[in-house]
C-alpha positions in Angstrom: -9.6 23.2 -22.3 -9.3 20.6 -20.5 -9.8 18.9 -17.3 -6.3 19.3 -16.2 -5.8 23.0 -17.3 -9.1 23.7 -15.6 -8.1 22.6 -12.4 -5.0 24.4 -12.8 -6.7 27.2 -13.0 -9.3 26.7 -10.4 -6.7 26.1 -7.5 -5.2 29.5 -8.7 -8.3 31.3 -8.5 -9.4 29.8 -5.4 -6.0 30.9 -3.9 -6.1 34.6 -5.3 -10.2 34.5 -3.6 -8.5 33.2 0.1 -5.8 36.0 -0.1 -7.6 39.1 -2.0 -12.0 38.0 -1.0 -14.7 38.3 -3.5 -14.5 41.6 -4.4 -11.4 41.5 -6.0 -11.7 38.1 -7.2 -14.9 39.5 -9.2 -13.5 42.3 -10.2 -10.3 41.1 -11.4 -10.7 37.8 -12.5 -14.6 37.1 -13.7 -14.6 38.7 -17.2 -11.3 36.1 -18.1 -13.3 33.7 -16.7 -16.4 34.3 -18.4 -14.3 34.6 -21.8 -13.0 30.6 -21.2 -16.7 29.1 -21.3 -16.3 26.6 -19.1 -19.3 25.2 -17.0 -16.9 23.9 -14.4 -15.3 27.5 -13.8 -18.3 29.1 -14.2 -20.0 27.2 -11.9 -17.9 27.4 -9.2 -17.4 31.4 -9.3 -21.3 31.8 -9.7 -21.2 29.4 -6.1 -18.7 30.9 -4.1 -18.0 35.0 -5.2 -20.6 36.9 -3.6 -22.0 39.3 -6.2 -20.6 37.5 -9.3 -22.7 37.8 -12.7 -24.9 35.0 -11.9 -26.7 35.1 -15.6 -23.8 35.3 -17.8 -21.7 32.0 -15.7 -25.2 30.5 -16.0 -25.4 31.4 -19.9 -22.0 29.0 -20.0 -23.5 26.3 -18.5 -26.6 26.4 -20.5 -24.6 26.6 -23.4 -22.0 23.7 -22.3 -25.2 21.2 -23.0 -23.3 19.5 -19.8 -26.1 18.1 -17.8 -23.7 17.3 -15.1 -22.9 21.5 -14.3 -26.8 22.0 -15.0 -27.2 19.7 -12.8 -24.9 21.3 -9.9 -25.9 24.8 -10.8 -29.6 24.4 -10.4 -28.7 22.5 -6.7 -26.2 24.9 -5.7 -26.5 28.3 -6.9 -29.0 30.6 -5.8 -30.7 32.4 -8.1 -30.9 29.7 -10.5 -33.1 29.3 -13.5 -34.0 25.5 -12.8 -36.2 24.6 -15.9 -34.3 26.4 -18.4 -31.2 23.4 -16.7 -34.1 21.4 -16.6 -34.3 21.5 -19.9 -30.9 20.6 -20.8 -30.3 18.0 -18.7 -33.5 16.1 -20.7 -32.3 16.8 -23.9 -29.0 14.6 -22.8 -31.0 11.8 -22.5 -28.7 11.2 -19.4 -30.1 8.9 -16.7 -27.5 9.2 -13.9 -28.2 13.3 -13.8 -31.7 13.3 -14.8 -32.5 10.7 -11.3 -30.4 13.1 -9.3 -32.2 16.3 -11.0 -35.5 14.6 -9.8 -34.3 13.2 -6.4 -32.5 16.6 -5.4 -34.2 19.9 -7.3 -37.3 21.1 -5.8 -40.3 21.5 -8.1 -38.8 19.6 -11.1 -40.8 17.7 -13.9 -40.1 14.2 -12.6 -42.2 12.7 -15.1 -40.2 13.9 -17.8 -37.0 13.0 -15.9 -38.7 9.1 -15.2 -38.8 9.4 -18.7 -35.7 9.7 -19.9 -34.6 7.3 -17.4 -37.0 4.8 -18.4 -35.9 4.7 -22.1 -32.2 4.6 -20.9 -33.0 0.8 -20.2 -30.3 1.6 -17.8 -31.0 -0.7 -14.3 -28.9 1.0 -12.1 -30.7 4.2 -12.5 -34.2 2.6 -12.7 -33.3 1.2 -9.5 -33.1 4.2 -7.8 -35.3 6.4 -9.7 -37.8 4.1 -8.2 -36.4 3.8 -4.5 -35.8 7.4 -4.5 -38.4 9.6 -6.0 -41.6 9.3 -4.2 -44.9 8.8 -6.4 -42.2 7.2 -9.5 -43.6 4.7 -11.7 -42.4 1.2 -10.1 -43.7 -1.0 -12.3 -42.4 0.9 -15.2 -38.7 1.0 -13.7 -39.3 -2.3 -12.4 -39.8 -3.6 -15.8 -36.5 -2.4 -17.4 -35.2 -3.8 -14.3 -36.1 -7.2 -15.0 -35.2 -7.4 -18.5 -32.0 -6.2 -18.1 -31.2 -9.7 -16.3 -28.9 -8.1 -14.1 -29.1 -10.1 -10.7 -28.0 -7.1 -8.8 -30.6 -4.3 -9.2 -32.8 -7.3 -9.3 -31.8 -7.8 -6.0 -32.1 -4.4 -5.2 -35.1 -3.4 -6.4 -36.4 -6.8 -4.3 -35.2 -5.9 -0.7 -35.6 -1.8 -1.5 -38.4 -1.7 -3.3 -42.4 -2.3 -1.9 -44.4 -3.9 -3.5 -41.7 -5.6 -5.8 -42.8 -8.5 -7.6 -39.9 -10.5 -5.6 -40.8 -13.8 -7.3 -40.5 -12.6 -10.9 -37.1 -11.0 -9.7 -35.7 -14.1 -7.8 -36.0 -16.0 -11.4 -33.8 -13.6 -12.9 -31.2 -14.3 -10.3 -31.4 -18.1 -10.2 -31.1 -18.0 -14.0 -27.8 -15.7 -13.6 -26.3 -18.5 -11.6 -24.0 -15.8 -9.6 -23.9 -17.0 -6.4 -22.8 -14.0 -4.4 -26.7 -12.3 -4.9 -28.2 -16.0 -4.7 -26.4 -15.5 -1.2 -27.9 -12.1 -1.2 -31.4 -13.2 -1.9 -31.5 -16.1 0.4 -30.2 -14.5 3.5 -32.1 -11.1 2.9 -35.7 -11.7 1.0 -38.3 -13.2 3.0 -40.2 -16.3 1.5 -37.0 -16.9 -0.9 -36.4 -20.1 -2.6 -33.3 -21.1 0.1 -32.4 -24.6 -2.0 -32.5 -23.4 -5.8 -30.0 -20.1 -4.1 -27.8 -22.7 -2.5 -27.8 -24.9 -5.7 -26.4 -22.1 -7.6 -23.4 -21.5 -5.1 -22.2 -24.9 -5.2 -22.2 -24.8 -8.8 -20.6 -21.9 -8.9 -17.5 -24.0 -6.9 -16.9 -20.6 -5.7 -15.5 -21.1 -2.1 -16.2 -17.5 -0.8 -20.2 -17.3 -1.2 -19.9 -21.3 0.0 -18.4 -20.0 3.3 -21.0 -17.2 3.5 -23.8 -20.0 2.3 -22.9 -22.4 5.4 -22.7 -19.5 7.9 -25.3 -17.0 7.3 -28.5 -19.3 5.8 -30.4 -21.0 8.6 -30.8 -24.8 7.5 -28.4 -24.7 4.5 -26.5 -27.8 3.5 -23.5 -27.4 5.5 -21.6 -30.9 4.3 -22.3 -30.3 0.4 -21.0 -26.5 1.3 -17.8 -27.6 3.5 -16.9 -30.0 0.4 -16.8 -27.2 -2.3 -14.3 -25.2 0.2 -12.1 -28.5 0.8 -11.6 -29.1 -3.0 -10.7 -25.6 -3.7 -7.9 -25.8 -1.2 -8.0 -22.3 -0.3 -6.2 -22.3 2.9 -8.0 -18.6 3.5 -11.3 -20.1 3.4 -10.6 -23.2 4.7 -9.7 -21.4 8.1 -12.9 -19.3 8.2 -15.4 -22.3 7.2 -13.2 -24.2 10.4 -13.5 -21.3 12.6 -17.3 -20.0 12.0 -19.5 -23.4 10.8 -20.5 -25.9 13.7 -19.6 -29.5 12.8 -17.2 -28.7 10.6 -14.5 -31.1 9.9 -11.6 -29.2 11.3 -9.0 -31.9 10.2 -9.5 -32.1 6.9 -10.1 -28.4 6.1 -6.5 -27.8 8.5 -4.8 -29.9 6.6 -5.0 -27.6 3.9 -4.2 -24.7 5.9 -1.0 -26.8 7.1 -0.1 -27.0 3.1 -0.1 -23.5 2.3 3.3 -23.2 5.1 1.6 -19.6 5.7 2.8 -19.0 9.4 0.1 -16.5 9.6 -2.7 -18.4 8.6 -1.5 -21.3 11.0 -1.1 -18.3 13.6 -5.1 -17.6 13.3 -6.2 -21.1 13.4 -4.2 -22.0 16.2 -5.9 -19.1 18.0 -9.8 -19.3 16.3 -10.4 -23.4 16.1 -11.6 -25.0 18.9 -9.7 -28.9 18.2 -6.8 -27.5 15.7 -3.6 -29.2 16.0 -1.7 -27.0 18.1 2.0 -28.5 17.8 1.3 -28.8 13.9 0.3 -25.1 13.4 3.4 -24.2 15.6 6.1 -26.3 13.6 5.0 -24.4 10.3 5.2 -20.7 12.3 8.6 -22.4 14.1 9.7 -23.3 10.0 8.8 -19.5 8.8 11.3 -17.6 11.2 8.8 -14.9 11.1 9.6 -12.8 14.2 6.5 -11.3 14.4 3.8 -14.8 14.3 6.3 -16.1 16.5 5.8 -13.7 19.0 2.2 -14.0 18.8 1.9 -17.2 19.2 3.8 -17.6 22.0 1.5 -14.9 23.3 -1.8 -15.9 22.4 -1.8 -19.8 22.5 -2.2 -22.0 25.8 0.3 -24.8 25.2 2.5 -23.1 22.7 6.4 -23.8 22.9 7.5 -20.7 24.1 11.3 -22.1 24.4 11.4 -23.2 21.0 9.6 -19.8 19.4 12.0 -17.7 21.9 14.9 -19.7 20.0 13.6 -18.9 16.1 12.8 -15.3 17.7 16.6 -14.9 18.6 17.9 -16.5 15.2 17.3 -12.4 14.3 18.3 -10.6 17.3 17.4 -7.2 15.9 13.6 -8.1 15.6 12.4 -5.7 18.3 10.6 -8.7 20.3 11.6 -10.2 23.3 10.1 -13.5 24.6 12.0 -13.7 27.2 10.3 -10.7 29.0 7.2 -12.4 28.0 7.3 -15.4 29.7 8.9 -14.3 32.7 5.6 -11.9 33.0 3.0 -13.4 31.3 0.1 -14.1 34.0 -3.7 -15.0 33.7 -5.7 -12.2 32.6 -7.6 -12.0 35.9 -4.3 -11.8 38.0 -3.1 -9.0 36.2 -3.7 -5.4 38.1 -2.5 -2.0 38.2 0.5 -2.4 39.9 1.5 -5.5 37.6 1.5 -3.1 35.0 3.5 -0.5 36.4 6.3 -2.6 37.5 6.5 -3.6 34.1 6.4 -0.1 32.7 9.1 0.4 35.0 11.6 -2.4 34.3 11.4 -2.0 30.7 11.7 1.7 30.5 14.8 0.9 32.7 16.1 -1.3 30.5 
């Protein structure tokens, strides 16, 4: 059977159980369900009918060899034989069930589950076998962790993990090169090695984990940084390294936002960079016809053209926006009051 027809099946049953209760589901529908061996059914009628044959479903399970309904059936149902599901979940040799068997099951062997997880080689699961089950064996997991070269659960197991040996893990992420958990371990890990992590991320040329470089790392090289995001000529990230890094050079990285004609990109610089070139930003939203930026940018920048973007606006007089009212009502935020906004309320509801 499978997965589909069982969840056929399920939504039936738990239908019939909402319009007939337990004792008819039991009675009525158990022994066909008990007939289909499936740990997934079995499980869930051993969970939710009261008085259902709690050793035969759990037989099915047993006998599925499925750590994953051993798993749920030693957590969930009452009456449970854990070690006999202990038992299959560590013949599986499966790491992912085996950490939540020790994390979640009360009075399991979590030295035989460490094991299994241990020869997995598996990181991810070493990871949090470690940060999760209390008294684990850290350097063990740690271990597996660091020859797996992954710079993630290295990372991880670094800013998770006491007693880490955060050097011998920083070397596997310098040697990965990937600069998004070079980023990671420069902004995050205490006594880091802030110039080797930021010599990865301009290598990478990657003009993302530049951005977040220049931004987030106290005494990063900013110029070296801004460069990699120019010669990308990303318009995206050119606008955020302009709007969130101090001293940078806002006419060189909007001249690239200029190039990519994107009226909403233009829109947000406009309205984010202090020193953008507000007449050039408008003549690309003015070029894009784009009912919508043109209304917010006659709404949201001081010194926009509110003529010119009323004109484009009205090119498509069935855009639903209406500079017109705008202007006639815009006023400084601290002159606006109660009655301002009913009058307004008013005359367009009139209208």
């Amino acid at each position: 059977m499978d997965n589909e027809q069982e969840e056929i099946i399920l939504e039936k049953i738990e239908q019939y159980y909402k319009s007939y209760g337990a004792k008819k589901t039991k009675l009525n529908l158990e022994d066909d369900i008990l007939k289909l061996k499936s740990p997934n059914l079995s499980y869930w009628f051993a969970e939710n009918i009261e008085g259902s044959n709690i050793k035969l479903h759990e037989q099915v399970v047993l006998e599925s060899k499925d750590p994953e309904w051993c798993y749920y059936f030693a957590k969930y149902v009452k009456g449970a034989d854990i070690k006999a599901l202990e038992q299959v979940v560590l013949k599986s040799k499966n790491a992912r069930w085996s950490c939540f068997f020790a994390k979640n099951i009360e009075d399991s062997n979590k030295k035989a589950l460490e094991q299994v997880v241990l020869e997995s080689k598996d990181p991810r699961w070493c990871y949090n076998f470690a940060k999760d089950i209390e008294g684990s064996n850290k350097k063990a997991l740690e271990e597996v962790v660091l020859e797996s070269k992954n710079p993630k659960y290295c990372y991880n197991f670094a800013s998770s993990i006491e007693g880490s040996n955060k050097k011998a893990l920083e070397e596997v992420v310098l040697e990965s090169k990937n600069p998004e958990w070079c980023y990671m371990f420069a902004k995050y890990i205490k006594g880091s090695n802030i110039k080797l992590h930021e010599q990865a991320v301009l290598e990478s040329k990657d003009p993302r984990w530049c951005c977040y470089f220049a931004s987030g790392i106290e005494g990063s090289n900013k110029k070296a940084l801004e460069q990699i995001v120019l010669e990308s000529e990303e318009p995206y990230w050119c606008s955020y390294f302009a709007r969130d890094i101090e001293g940078a050079n806002v006419k060189a990285l909007e001249e690239i936002v200029l190039e990519s004609k994107d009226p909403y990109l233009c829109y947000e610089f406009a309205r984010d960079v202090k020193g953008s070139d507000i007449d050039a930003l408008e003549k690309v939203v003015l070029e894009s016809k784009n009912p919508e930026v043109c209304f917010y940018f006659a709404q949201d920048i001081k010194g926009a053209n509110v003529d010119a973007l009323e004109h484009a606006l009205h090119e498509e007089p069935e855009n639903g926006y209406n500079l017109k009212e705008l202007k006639d009502y815009k006023y400084p935020q601290e002159e606006i009051d109660v009655e301002d906004i009913k009058q307004l309320v008013k005359k367009f509801k009139n209208k």
